[in-house]
C-alpha positions as CSV (number, residue, x, y, z in Angstrom):
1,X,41.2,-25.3,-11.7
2,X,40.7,-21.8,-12.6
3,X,39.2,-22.4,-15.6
4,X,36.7,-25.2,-13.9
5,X,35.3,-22.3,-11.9
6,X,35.2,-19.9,-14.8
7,X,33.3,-22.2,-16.7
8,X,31.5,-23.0,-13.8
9,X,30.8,-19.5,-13.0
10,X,29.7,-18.4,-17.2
11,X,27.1,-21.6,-17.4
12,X,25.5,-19.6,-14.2
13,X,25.5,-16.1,-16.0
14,X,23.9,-17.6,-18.8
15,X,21.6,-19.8,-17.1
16,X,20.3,-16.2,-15.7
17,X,20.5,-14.8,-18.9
18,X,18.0,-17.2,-20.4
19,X,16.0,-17.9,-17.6
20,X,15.8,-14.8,-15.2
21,X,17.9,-15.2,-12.0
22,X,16.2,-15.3,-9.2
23,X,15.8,-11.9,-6.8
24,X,14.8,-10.6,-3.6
25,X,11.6,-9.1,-4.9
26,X,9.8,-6.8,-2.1
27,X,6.1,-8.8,-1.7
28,X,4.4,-5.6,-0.8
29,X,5.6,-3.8,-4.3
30,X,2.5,-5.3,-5.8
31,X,0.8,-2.8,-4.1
32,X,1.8,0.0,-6.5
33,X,-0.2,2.3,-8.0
34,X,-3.6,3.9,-6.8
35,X,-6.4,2.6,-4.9
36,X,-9.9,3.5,-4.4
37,X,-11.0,3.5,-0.3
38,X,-14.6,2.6,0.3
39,X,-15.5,2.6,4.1
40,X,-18.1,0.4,5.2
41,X,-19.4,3.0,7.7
42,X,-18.8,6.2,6.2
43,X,-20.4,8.1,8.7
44,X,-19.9,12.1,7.8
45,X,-18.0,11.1,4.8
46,X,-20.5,9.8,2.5
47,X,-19.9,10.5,-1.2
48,X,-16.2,11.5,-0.5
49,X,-13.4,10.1,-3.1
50,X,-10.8,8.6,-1.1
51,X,-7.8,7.4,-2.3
52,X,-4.4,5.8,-1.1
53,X,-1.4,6.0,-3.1
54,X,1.9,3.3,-2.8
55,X,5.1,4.2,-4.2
56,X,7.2,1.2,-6.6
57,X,8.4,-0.5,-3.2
58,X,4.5,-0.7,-2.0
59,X,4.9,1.5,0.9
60,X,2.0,4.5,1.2
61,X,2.9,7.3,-0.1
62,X,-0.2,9.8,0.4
63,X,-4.5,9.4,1.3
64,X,-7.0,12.2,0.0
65,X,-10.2,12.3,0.7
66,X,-12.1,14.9,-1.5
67,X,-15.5,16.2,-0.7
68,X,-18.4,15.9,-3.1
69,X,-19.2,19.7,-3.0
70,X,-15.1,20.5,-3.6
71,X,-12.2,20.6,-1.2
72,X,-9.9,18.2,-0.8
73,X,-7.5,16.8,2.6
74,X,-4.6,15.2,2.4
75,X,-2.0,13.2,4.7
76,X,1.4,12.7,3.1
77,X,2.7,9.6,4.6
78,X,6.6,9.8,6.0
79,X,9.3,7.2,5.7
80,X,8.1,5.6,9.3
81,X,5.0,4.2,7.6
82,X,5.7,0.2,6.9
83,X,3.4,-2.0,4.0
84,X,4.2,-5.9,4.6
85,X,2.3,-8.2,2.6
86,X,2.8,-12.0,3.7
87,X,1.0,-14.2,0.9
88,X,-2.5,-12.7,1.4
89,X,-2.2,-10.7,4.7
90,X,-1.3,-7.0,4.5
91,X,-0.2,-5.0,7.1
92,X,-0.2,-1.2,6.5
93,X,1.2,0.9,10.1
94,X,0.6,4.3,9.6
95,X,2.4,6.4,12.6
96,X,0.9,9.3,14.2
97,X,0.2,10.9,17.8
98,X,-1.3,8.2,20.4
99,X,-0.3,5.4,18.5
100,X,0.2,3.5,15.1
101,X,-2.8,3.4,12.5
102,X,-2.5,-0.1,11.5
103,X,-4.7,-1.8,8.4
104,X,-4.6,-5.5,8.4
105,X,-6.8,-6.7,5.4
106,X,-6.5,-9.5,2.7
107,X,-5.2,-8.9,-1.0
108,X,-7.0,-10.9,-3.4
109,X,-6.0,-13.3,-5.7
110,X,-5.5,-10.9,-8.7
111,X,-3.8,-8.3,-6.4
112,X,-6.5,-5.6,-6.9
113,X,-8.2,-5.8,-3.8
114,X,-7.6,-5.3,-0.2
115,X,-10.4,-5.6,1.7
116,X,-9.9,-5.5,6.0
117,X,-9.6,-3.2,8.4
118,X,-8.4,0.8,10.1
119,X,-7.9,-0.1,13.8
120,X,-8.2,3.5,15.0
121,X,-9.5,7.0,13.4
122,X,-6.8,8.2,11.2
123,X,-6.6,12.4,10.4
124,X,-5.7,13.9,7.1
125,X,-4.4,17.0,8.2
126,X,-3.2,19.3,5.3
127,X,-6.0,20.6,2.5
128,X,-8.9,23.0,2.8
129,X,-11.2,20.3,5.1
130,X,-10.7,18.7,8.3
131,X,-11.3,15.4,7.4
132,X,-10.9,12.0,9.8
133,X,-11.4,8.7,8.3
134,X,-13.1,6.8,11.0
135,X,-11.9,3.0,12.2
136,X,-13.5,0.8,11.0
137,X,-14.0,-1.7,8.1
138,X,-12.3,-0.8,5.0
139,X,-12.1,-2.2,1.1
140,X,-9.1,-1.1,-1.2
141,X,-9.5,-1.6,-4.7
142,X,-6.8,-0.7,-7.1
143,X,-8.0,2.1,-10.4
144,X,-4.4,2.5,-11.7
């Protein structure tokens, strides 16, 4: 019997060897890397370079928004924030004073864009500029 099951057991290692076994991979970890953050309203922040950054497990890391003229703001996001991406939907909830800062959008097929929206003004509160990205529509788009 106890070689049955250690047979049983080796054909199962070396299925997973061949093949890959299967894993609990974290959906939202294709959102690693860099992103680009255009605002469909930019209001005062025309011409800016805005930028989100996701860690390897997809959860934001860090936003910048640097001015055309020079300066730069930053927000560096804590452990509280949560990235869920459910087939296409994304869910990014960004905690802060007066309530979450949620972005629902839609990642594309190739993974590269996110295009949605910022339910509420969100502040970037450390840098040389005051800067407040305003709520409203919003398209990711990944550059590394």
């Amino acid at each position: 019997m106890q070689m049955r099951v250690f047979g049983i057991v080796a054909c199962v290692v070396l299925v997973c060897l061949v093949s890959g076994c299967p894993t609990a991979e974290n959906p939202a970890a294709v959102l690693e890397g860099t992103w680009q953050v255009t605002l469909t309203d930019p209001g005062d922040l025309e011409g800016f370079d805005i930028q989100a950054t996701f860690d390897a497990d997809g959860q934001l890391t860090q936003i910048t928004a640097e001015a055309p003229e020079g300066g730069m703001a930053t927000l560096d996001v804590d452990a509280a924030t949560t990235t869920e991406v459910e087939g296409d939907a994304v869910t990014i909830s960004i905690p802060a004073a007066g309530g979450a800062r949620i972005l629902e959008g839609t990642l594309s097929e190739d993974n590269n864009t996110i295009t949605g929206s910022l339910s509420q003004e969100l502040e970037l509160p450390s840098g040389d500029l005051e800067v407040t990205l305003p709520g409203n529509e919003v398209t990711l788009e990944r550059i590394e």
